[in-house]
Residue, then its C-alpha position, 0 to 999 in steps of 0.5 A: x480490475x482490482x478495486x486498488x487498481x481502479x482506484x489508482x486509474x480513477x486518481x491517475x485519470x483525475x490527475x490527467x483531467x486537472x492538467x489537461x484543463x489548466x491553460x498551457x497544460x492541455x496544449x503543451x498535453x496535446x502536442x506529445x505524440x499519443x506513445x509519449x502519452x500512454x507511457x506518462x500515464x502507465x508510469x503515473x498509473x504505476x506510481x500510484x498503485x505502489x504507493x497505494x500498496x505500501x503498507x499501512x499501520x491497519x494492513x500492519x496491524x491486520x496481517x499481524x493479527x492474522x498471522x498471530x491467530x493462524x499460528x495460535x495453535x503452536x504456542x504454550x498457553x504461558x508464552x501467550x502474554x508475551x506474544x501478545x505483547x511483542x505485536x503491541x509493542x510492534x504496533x505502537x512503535x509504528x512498525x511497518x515491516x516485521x521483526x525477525x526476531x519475532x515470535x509469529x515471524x511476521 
């Protein structure tokens, strides 16, 4: 299990425990056949993991900068500053996806 799985798993089951502990929760819970149980779950465990793998400005600004770094070696050193410039920019605005006009097409 990858640790942003288990950590998934771990805020779906916590969840799980703090509905099923709630006066109502555990017995209206109870009464959904085990199928229906294990289908709340899967989607819960679903739900979390996509928005646990959405991008953050850090993995933003990590595959950037990797990106830069890899494709380095293509660049004519005068291009350099205005590179390095267009992924501060990217990164101060808050991107989170990448721009297709981009240098590095990252």
């Amino acid at each position: 299990m990858t640790d942003e799985k288990g950590i998934a798993v771990r805020i779906r089951d916590a969840i799980l425990a703090d509905v099923t502990d709630r006066r109502g929760w555990r017995q209206a819970w109870n009464s959904f056949d085990d199928d229906i149980q294990d289908e709340i779950k899967a989607t819960w465990l679903e739900t979390i993991q996509t928005e646990l793998s959405r991008p953050t400005p850090a993995k933003f600004a990590l595959q950037r900068l990797e990106k830069a770094r890899e494709q380095a070696r293509n660049i004519d050193m005068y291009d350099m500053p205005a590179a390095v410039d267009e992924i501060l920019a990217d990164l101060r605005a808050g991107l989170t996806s990448p721009r297709e006009d981009s240098v590095f097409g990252v």
